[in-house]
SERO-4910 file (N, C-alpha, C, O; in steps of 0.05 Angstrom, whole numbers):
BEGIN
 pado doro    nc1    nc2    nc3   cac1   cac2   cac3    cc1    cc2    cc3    oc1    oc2    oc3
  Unk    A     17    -24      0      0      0      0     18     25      0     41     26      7
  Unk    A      4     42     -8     26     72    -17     27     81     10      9     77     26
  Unk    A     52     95     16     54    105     34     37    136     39     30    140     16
  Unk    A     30    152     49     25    187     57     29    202     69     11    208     85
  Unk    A     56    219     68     58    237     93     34    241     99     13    236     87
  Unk    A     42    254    130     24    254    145     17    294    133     30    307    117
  Unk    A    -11    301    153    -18    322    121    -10    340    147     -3    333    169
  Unk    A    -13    366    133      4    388    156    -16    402    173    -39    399    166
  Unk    A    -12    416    195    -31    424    204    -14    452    212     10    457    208
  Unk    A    -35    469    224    -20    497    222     -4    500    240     -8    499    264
  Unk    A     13    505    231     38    515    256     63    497    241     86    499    248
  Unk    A     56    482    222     73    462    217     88    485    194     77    504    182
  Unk    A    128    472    193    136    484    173    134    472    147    130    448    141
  Unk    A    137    494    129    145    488     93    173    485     90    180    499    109
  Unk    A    195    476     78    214    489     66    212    488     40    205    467     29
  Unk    A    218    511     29    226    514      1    258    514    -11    274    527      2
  Unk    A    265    505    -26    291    499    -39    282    499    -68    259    499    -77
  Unk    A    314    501    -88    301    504   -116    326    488   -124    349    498   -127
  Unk    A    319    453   -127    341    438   -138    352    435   -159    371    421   -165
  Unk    A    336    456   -177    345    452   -210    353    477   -216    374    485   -208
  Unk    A    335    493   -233    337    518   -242    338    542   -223    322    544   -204
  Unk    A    359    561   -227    362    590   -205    324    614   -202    305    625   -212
  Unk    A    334    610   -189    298    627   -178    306    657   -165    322    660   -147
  Unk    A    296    673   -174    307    701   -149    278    702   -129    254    699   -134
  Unk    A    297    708   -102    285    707    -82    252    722    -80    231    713    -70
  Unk    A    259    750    -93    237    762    -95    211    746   -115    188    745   -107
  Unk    A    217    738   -131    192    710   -148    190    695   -121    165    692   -121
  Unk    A    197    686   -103    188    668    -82    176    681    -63    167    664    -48
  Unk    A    168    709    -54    156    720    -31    125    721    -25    115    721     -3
  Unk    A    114    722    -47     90    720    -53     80    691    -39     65    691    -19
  Unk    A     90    670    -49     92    643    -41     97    633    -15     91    611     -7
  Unk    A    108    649     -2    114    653     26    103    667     43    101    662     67
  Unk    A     91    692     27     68    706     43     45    692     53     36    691     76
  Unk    A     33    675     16     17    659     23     10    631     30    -11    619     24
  Unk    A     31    625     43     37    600     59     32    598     87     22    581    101
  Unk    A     43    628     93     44    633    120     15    649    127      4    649    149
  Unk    A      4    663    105    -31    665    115    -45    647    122    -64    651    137
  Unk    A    -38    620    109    -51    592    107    -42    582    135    -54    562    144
  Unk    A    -24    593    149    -15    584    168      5    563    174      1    545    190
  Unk    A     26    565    161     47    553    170     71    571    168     71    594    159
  Unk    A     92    558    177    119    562    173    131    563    158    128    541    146
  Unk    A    151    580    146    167    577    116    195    583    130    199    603    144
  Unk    A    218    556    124    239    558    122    250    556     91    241    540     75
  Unk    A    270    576     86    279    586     58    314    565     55    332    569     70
  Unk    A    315    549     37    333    544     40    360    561     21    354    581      9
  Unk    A    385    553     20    402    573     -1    398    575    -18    401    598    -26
  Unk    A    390    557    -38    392    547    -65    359    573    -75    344    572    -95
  Unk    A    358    587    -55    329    607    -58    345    629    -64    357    642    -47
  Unk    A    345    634   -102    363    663    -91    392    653    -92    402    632    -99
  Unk    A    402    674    -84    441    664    -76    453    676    -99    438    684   -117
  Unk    A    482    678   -100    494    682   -118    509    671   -141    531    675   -152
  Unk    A    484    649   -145    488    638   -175    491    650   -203    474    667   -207
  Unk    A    510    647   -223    508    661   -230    505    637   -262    513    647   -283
  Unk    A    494    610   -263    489    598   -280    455    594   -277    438    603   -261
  Unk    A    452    571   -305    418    559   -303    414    558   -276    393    562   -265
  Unk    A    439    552   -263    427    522   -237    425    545   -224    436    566   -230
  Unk    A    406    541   -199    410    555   -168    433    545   -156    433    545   -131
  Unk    A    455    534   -169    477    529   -149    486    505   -167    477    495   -188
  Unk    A    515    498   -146    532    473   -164    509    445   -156    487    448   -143
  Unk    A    520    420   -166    502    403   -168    505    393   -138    490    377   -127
  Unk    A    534    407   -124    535    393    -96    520    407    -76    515    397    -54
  Unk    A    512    436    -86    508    463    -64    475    455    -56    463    459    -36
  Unk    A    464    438    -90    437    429    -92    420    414    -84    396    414    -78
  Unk    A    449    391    -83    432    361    -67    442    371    -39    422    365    -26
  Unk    A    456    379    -24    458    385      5    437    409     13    430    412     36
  Unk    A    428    425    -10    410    435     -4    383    430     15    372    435     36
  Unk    A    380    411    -14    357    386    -17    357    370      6    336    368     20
  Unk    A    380    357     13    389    329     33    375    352     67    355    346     80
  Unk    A    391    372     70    378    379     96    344    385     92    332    369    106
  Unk    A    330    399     81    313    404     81    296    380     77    272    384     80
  Unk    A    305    351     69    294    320     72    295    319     96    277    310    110
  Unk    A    325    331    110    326    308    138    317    324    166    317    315    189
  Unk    A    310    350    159    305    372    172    280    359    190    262    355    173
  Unk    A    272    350    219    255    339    227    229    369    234    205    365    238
  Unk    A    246    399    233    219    411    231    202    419    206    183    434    201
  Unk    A    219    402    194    207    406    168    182    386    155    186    362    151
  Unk    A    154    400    151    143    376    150    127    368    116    111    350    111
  Unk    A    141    390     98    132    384     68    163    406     51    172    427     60
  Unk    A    168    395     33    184    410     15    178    417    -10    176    401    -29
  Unk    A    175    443    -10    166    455    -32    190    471    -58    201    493    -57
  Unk    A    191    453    -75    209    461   -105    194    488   -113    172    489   -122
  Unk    A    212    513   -106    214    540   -120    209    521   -138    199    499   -131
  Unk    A    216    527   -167    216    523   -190    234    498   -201    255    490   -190
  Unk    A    223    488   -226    232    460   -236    259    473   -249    278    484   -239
  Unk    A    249    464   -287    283    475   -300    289    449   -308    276    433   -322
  Unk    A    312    449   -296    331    426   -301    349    417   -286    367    433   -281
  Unk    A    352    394   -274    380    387   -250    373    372   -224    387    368   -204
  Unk    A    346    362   -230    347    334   -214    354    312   -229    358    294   -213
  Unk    A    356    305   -248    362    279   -251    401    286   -250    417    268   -255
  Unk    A    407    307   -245    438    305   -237    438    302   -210    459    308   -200
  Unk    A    423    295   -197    429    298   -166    414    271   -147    418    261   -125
  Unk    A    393    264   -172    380    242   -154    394    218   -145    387    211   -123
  Unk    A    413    204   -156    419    186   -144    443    199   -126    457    178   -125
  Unk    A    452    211   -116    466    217    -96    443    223    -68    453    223    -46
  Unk    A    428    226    -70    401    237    -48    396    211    -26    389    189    -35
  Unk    A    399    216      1    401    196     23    375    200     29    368    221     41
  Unk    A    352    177     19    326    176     32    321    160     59    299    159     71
  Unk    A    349    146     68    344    135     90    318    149    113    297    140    120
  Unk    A    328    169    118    304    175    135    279    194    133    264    202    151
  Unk    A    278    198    106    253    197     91    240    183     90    217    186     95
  Unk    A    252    158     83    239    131     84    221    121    115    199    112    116
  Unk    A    234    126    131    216    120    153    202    140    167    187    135    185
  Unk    A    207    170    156    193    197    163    179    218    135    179    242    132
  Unk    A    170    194    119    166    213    101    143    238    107    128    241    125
  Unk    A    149    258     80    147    286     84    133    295     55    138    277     39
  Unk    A    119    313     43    113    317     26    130    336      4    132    360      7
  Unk    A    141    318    -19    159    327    -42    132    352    -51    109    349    -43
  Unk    A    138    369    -63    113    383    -77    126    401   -101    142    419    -95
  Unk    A    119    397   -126    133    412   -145    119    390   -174    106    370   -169
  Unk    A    123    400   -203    121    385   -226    148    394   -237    170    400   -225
  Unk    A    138    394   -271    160    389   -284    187    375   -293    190    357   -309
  Unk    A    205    387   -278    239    366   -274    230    361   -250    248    352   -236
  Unk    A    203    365   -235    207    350   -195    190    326   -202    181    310   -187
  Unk    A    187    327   -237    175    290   -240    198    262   -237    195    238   -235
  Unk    A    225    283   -237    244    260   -226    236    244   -197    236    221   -188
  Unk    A    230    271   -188    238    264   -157    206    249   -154    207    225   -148
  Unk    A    186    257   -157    159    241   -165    159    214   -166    149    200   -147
  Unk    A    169    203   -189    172    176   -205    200    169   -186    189    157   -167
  Unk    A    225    169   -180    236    163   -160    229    152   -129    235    133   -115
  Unk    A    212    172   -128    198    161    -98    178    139   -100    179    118    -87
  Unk    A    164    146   -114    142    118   -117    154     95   -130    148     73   -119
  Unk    A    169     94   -149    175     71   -164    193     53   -142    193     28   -143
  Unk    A    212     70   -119    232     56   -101    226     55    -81    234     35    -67
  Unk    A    210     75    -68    198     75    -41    170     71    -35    164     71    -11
  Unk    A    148     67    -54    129     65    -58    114     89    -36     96     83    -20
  Unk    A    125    112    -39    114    145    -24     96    159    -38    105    165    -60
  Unk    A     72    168    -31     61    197    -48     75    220    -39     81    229    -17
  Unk    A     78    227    -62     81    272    -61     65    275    -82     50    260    -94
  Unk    A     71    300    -83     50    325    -92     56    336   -126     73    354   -129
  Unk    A     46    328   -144     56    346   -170     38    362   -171     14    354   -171
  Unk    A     47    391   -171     24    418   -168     41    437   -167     66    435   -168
  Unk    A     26    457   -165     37    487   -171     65    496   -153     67    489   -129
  Unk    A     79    505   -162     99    518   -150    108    546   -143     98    562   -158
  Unk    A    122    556   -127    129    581   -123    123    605   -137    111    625   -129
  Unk    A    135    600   -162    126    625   -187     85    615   -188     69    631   -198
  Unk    A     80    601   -182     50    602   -194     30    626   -177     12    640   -185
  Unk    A     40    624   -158     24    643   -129     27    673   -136     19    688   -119
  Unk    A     39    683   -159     55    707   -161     28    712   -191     15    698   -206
  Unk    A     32    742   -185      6    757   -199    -20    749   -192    -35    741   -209
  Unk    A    -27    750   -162    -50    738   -167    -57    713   -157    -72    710   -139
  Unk    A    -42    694   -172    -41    663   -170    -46    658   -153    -66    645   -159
  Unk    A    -43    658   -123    -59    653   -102    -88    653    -88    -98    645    -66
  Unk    A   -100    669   -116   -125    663   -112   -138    649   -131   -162    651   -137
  Unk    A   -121    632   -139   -136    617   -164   -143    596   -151   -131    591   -130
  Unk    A   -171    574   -164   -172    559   -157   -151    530   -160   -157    510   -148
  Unk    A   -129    531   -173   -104    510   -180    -89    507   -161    -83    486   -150
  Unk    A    -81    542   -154    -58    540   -126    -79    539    -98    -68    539    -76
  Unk    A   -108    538    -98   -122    527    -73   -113    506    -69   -104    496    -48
  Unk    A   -115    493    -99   -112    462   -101    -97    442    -80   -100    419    -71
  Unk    A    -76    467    -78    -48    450    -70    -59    454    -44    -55    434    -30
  Unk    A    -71    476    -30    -69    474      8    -92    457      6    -92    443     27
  Unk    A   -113    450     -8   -129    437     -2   -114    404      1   -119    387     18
  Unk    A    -92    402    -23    -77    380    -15    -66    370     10    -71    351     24
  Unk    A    -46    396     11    -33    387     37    -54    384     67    -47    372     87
  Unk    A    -81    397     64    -88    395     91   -113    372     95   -131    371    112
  Unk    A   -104    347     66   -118    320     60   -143    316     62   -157    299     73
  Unk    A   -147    349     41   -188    340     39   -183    325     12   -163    325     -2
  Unk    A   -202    315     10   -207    286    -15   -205    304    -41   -214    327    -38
  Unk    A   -198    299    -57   -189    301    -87   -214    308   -103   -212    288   -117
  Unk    A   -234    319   -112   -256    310   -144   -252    333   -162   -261    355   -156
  Unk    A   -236    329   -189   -241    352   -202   -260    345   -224   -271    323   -225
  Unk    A   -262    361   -237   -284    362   -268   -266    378   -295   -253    399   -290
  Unk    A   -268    365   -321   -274    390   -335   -285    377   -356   -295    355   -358
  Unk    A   -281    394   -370   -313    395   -395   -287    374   -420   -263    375   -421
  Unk    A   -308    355   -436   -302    344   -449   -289    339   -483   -305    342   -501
  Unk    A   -274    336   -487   -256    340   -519   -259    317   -534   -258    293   -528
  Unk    A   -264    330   -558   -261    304   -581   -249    281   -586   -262    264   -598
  Unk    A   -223    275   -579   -218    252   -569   -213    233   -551   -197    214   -552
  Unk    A   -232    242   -529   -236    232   -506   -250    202   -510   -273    202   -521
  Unk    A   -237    177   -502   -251    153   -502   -259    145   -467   -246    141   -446
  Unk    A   -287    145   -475   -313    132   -458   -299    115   -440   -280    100   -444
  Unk    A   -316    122   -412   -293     95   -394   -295     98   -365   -300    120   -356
  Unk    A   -290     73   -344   -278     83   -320   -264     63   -312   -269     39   -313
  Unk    A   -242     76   -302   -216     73   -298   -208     78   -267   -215     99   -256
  Unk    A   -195     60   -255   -193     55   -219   -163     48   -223   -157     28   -236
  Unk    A   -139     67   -209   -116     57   -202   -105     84   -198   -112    108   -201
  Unk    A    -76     66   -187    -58     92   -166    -42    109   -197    -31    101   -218
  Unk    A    -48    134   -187    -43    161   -202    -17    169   -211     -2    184   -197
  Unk    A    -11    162   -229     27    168   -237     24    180   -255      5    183   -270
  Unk    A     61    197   -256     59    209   -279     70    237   -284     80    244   -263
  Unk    A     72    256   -305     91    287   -301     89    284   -328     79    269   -345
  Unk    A    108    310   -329    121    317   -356    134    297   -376    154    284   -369
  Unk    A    120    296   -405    130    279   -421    150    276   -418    157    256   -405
  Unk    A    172    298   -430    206    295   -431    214    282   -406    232    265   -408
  Unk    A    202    288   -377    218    269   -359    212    247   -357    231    232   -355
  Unk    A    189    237   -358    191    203   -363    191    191   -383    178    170   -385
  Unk    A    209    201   -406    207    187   -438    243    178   -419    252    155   -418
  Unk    A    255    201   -409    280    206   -400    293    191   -383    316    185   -383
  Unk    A    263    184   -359    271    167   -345    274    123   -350    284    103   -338
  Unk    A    259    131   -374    264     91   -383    287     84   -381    306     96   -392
  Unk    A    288     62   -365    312     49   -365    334     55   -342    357     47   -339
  Unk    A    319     72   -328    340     80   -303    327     73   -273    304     63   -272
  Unk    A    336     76   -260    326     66   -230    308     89   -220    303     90   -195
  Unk    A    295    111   -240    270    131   -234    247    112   -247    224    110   -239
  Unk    A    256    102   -265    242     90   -287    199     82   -272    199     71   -250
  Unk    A    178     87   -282    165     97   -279    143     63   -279    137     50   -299
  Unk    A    137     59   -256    116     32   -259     78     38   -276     58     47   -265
  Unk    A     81     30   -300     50     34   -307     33     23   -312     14     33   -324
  Unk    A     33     -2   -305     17    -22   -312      1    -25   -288      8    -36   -267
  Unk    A    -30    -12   -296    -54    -23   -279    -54      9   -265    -63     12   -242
  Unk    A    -48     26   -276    -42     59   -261    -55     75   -290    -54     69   -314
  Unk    A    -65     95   -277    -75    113   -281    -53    136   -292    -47    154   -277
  Unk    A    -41    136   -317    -12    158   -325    -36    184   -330    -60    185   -333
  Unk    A    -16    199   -331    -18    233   -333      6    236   -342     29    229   -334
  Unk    A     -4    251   -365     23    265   -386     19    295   -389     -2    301   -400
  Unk    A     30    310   -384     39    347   -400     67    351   -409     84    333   -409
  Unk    A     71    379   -418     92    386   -430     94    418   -441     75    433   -443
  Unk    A    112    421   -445    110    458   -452    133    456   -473    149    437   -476
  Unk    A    131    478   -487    159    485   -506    172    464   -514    197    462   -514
  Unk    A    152    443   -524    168    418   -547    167    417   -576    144    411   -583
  Unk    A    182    421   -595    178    405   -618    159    381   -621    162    360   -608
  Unk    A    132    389   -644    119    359   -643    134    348   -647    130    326   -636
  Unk    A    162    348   -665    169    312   -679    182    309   -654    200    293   -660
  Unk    A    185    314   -632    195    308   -605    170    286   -583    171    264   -573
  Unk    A    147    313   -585    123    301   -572    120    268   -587    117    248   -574
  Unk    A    121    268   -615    115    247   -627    140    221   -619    131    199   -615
  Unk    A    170    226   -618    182    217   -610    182    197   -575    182    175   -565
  Unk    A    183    226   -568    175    206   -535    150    196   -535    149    173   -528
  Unk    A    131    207   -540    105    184   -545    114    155   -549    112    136   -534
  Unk    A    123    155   -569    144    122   -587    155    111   -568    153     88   -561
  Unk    A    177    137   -552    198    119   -537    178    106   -506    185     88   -491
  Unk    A    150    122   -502    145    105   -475    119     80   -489    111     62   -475
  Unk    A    112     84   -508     97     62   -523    116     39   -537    105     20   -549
  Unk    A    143     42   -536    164     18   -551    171      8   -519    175    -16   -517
  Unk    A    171     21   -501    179     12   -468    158      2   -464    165    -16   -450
  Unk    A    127     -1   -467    115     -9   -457     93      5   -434     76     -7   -420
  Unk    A     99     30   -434     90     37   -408     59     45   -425     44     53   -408
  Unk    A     48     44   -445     20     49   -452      8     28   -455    -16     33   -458
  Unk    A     15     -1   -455     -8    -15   -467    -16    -30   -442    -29    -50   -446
  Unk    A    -12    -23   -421    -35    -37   -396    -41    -15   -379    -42    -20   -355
  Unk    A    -45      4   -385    -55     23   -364    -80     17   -360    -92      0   -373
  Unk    A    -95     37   -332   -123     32   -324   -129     57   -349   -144     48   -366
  Unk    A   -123     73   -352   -123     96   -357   -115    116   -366    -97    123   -351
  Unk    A   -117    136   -384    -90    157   -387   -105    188   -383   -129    192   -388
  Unk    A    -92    204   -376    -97    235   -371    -81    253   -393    -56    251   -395
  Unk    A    -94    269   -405    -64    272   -425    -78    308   -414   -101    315   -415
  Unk    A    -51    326   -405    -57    353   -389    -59    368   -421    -68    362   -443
  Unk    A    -44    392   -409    -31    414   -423     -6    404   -439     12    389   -431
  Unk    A    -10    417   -466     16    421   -480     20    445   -500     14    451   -523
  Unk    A     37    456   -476     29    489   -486     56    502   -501     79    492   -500
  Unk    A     50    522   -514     70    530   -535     86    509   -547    110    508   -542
  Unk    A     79    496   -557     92    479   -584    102    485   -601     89    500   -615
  Unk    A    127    481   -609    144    492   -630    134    472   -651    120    452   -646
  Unk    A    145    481   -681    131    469   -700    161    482   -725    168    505   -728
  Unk    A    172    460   -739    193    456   -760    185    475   -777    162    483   -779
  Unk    A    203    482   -790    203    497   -818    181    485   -842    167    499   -857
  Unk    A    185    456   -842    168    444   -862    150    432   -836    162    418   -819
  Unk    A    124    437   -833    106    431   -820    102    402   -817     95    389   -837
  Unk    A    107    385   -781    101    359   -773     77    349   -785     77    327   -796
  Unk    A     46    371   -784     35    361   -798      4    344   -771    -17    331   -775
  Unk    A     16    354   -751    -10    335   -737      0    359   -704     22    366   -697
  Unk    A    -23    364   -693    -22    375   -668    -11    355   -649     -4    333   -655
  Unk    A    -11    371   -620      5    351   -607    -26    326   -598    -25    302   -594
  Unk    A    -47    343   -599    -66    316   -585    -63    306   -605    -64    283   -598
  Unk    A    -58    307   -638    -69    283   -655    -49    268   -662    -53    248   -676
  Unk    A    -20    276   -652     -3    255   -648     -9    232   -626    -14    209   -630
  Unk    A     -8    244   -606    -19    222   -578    -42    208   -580    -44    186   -570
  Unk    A    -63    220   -596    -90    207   -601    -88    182   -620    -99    160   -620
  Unk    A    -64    196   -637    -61    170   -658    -48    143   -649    -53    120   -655
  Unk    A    -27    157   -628    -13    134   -613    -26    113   -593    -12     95   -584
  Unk    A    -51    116   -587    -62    104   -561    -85    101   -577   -105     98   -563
  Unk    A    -92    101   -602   -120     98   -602   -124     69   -615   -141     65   -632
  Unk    A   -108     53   -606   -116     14   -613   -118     13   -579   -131     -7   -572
  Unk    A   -109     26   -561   -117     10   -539   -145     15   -519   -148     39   -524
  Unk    A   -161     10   -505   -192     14   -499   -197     19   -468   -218     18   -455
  Unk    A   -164     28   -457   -178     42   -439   -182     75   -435   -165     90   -444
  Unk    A   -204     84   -420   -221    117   -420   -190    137   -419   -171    138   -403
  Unk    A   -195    147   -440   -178    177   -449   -183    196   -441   -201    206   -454
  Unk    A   -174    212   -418   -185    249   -423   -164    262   -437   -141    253   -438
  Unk    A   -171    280   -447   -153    300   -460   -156    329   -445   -173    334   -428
  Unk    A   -139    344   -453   -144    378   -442   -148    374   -408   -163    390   -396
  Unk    A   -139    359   -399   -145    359   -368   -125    379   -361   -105    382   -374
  Unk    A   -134    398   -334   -126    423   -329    -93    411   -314    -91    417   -290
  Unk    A    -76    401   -322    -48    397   -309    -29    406   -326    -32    389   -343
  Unk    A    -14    418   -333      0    439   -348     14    449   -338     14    450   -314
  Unk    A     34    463   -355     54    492   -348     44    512   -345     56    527   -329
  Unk    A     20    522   -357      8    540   -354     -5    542   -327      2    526   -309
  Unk    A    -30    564   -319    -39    567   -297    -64    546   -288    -79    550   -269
  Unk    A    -66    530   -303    -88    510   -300    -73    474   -293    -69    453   -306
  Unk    A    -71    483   -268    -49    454   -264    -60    447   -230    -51    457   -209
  Unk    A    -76    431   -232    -90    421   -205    -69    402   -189    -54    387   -203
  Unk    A    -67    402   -172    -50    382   -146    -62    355   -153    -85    347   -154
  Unk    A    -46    347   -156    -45    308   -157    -29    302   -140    -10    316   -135
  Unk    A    -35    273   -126    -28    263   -104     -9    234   -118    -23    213   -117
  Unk    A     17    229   -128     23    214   -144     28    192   -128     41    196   -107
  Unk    A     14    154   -139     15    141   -115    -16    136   -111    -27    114   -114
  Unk    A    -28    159   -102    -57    156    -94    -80    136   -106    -84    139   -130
  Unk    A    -89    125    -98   -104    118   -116   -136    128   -135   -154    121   -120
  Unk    A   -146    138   -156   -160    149   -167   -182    138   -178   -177    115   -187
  Unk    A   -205    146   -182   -220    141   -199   -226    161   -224   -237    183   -218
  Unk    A   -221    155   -250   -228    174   -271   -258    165   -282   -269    145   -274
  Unk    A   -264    178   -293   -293    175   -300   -298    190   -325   -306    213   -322
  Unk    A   -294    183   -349   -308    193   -378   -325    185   -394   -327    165   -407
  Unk    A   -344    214   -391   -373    208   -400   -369    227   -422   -350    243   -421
  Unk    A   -394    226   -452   -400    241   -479   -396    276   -463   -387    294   -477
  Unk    A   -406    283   -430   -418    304   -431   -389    315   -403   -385    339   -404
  Unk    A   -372    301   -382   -370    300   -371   -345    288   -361   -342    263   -362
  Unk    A   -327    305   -350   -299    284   -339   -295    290   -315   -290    314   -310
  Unk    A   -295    271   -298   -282    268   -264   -261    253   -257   -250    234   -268
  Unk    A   -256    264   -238   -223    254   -222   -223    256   -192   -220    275   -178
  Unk    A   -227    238   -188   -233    234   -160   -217    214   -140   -211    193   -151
  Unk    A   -209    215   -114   -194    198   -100   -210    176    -90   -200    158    -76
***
């Protein structure tokens, strides 16, 4: 059975850290303002800010020790990824889950934090959190219903979202534990010890700023691995700003994916609100779900 941190209650701390891409501190205050209205604690780790002066918020060692205390930090009771980027999968296998493992804590982040996502469940069989991050709370963002999403997560009211239905959505209901992130990281992760369990699970796919013949590519590379043809399920989010060749691919990104999955018969949503963009609801990865697609109607429920 999946494991679940335990959910936070007020008074409890956050830390924030940013293991991949450099963040300036001021994009994080907002996020911290409204953490601590919600009522908790925010400890800021270095890698917030600092004087990086590359992609990374820091070297790959400054990142994972970043990371490593704010894991082993016992007042710490969820860790929240400032911003994805790039530069966990340079750091994950150096990362001591020993006492994670017996105190787990809530990971919370998407994008490149689909390493750390698919890592935890596939080896430790743990839920965290893929949902909005630091920059999302900023302009506003904190009063959206997406970044509710996430305190509604952490303070473990039950899951049901909705949205309205797309043309290649196949009819269905579908029961299993909830996996899943950004295309590019789990086309990325096959074959490695993140590598992503999908058989009899419920996947969720998004993506931002890809080349279709890319989207169309990793599609191939996780349907030649296998990870599409026994699912309960698939969620296919956001795939926003798509780049597109000089001589035109010739097919959108849903009618690549649509084409790819459409011999197998279990329920499809498309356009589900999980994205780069500001329409990206908290998922509980691990959890177990029920999807539900009807002609008029799509739910997601725990």
């Amino acid at each position: 059975m999946i494991k679940i941190p335990p959910y936070l209650q007020k008074g409890d701390t956050i830390g924030i850290v940013c293991p991949a891409g450099f963040m300036m501190e001021e994009k994080v205050q907002t996020c911290v303002d409204t953490l601590q209205q919600w009522g908790y604690l925010v400890k800021l780790g270095k890698t917030v800010g600092g004087d990086s002066t590359t992609y990374f918020s820091g070297t790959d060692e400054e990142r994972l020790n970043d990371f490593q205390l704010m894991l082993d930090d016992d007042e710490v009771k969820a860790v929240l990824c400032g911003r994805g980027g790039y530069g966990m999968g340079r750091i994950i296998d150096k990362i001591d889950f020993k006492k994670f493992k017996k105190q787990p804590k809530w990971i919370i982040g998407y994008s490149d934090i689909t390493v750390l996502h698919s890592h935890l469940y596939s080896n430790y069989y743990i839920s965290s959190l893929h949902s909005p991050m630091a920059g999302a709370f900023n302009d506003e963002g904190y009063k959206n219903e997406f970044v509710l999403s996430l305190k509604n997560a952490l303070e473990g009211k039950k899951i049901k979202y909705s949205c309205t239905p797309h043309e290649f959505n196949k009819k269905g209901e579908a029961v299993g534990e909830l996996v899943g992130g950004n295309l590019a990281l789990l086309s990325h992760l096959v074959g490695t010890d993140s590598d992503l369990k999908t058989r009899g699970r419920i996947l969720f796919i998004e993506d931002v700023g890809e080349q279709l013949y890319n989207i169309d590519r990793m599609m191939h590379q996780l349907k030649r691995s296998g990870k599409l043809a026994k699912l309960a399920g698939l969620i296919v989010g956001g795939f926003t700003d798509n780049q597109n060749t000089e001589r035109p691919f010739g097919k959108t990104a849903y009618e690549i994916i649509n084409e790819l999955i459409n011999e197998y018969d279990y329920p499809v949503c498309f356009d589900f609100p999980v994205s780069h963009s500001d329409r990206n609801y908290a998922l509980k990865v691990g959890v177990g779900y029920k999807l539900k697609v009807t002609k008029s109607k799509v739910t997601l429920e725990e």
